[in-house]
C-alpha positions as CSV (number, residue, x, y, z in Angstrom):
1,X,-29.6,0.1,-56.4
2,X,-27.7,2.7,-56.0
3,X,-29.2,6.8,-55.5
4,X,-28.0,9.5,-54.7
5,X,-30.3,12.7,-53.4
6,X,-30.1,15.7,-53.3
7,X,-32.2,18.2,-51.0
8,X,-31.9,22.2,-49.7
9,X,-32.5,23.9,-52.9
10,X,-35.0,26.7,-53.0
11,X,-35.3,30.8,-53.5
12,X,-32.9,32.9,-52.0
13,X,-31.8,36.0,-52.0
14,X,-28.8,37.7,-53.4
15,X,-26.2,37.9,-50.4
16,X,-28.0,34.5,-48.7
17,X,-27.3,31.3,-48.0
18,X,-27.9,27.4,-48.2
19,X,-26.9,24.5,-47.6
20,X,-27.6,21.4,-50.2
21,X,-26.9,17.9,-48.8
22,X,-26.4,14.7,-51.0
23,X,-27.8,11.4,-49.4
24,X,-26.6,8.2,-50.4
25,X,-27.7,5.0,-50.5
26,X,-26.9,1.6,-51.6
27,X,-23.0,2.9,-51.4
28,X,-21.0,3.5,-48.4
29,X,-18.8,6.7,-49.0
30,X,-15.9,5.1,-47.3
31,X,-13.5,6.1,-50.2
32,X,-15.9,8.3,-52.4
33,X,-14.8,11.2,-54.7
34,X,-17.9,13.2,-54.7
35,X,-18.8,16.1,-56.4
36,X,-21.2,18.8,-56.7
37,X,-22.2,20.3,-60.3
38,X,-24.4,22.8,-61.4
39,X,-26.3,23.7,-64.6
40,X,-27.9,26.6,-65.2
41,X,-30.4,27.2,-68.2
42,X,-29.1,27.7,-71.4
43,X,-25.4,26.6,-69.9
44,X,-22.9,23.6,-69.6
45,X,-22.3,21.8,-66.9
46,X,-20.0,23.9,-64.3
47,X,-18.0,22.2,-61.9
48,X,-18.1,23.6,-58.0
49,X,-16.5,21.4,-56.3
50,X,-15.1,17.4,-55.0
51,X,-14.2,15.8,-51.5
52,X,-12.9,12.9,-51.0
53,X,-14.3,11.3,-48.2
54,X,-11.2,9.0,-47.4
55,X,-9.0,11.7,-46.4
56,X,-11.7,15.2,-47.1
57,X,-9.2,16.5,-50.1
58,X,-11.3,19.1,-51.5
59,X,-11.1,21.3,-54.9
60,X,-13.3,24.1,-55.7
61,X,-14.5,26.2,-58.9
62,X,-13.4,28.9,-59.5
63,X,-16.5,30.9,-59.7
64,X,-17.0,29.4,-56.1
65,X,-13.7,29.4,-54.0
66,X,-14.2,31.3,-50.6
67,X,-18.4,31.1,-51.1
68,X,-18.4,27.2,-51.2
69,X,-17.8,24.6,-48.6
70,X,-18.1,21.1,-49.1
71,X,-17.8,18.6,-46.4
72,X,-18.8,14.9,-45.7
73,X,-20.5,13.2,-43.0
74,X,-19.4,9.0,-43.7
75,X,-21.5,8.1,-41.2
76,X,-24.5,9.4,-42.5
77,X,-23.6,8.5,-46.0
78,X,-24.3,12.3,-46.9
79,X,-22.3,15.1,-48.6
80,X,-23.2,18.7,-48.0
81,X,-22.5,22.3,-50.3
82,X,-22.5,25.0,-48.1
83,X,-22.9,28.0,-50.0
84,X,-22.3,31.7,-48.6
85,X,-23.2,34.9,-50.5
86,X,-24.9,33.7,-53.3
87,X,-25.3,35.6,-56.3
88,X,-27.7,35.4,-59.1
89,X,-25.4,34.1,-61.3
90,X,-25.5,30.8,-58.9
91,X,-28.6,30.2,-60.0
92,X,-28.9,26.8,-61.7
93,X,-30.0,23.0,-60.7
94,X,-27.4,21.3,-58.3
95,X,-26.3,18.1,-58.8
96,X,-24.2,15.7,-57.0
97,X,-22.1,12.7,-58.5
98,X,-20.0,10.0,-56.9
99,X,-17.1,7.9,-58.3
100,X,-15.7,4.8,-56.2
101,X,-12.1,6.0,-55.1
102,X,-10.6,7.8,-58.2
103,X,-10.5,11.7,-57.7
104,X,-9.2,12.2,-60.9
105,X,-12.6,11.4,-61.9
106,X,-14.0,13.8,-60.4
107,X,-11.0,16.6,-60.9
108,X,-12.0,15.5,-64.9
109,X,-15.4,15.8,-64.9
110,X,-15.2,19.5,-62.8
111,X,-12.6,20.5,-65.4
112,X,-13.7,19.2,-68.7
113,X,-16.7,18.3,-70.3
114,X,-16.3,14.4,-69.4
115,X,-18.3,12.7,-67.7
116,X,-16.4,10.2,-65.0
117,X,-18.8,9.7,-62.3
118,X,-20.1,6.6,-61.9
119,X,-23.8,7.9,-60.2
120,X,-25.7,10.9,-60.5
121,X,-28.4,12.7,-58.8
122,X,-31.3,13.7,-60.2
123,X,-30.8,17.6,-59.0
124,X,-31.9,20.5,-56.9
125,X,-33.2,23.9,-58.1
126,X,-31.3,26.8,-56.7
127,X,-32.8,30.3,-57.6
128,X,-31.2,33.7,-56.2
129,X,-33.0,36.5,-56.6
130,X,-31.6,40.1,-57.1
């Protein structure tokens, strides 16, 4: 069975940082597209950003770029979301998904409303305060 979970959400304040990670199992994220998504209340799905974890290609949101960093750690099956300088308006529940191989799947799904991941999370709640 595959999961994928997600941890290092909590209250923050405006300015602050975290950093979620995204632990995998019953997949080996030898060539992974992964992506981190986040929903906020009341909102579609936002994209904030994919790695590859073949060759670490990244794309970011927009709302994101120079905030965000994603990165991957293969060996520990886990992806991680840095995030810098939050503001309020990153408040939402994280999520991370993982498609075998195909980053357009993942460039789609950040970009559109489709949905081409093939495994979800179930989500982390990140709340920054003003």
């Amino acid at each position: 069975e595959v999961q994928l979970v997600e941890s290092g959400g909590g209250l923050v304040q405006a300015g602050g940082s975290l950093r979620l990670s995204c632990a995998a199992s019953g997949i080996t994220f030898d060539d992974y597209a992964i992506g981190w998504f986040r929903q906020a209340p009341g909102k579609e799905r936002e994209g904030v950003s994919c790695i590859s974890s073949s060759d670490g290609e990244t794309i970011y949101g927009d709302s994101v770029k120079g905030r965000f960093t994603t990165s991957s750690d293969n060996a520990k099956n886990t992806v991680y979301l840095q995030m810098n300088s939050l503001k309020p308006e990153d408040t939402a529940v994280y999520y991370c998904a993982a498609d075998p191989g195909l980053w357009a799947d993942c460039v789609a799904t950040m970009t559109s409303s489709l949905n081409g991941m093939d495994y979800w999370g179930k989500g982390t709640l990140v709340i920054v305060s003003s």
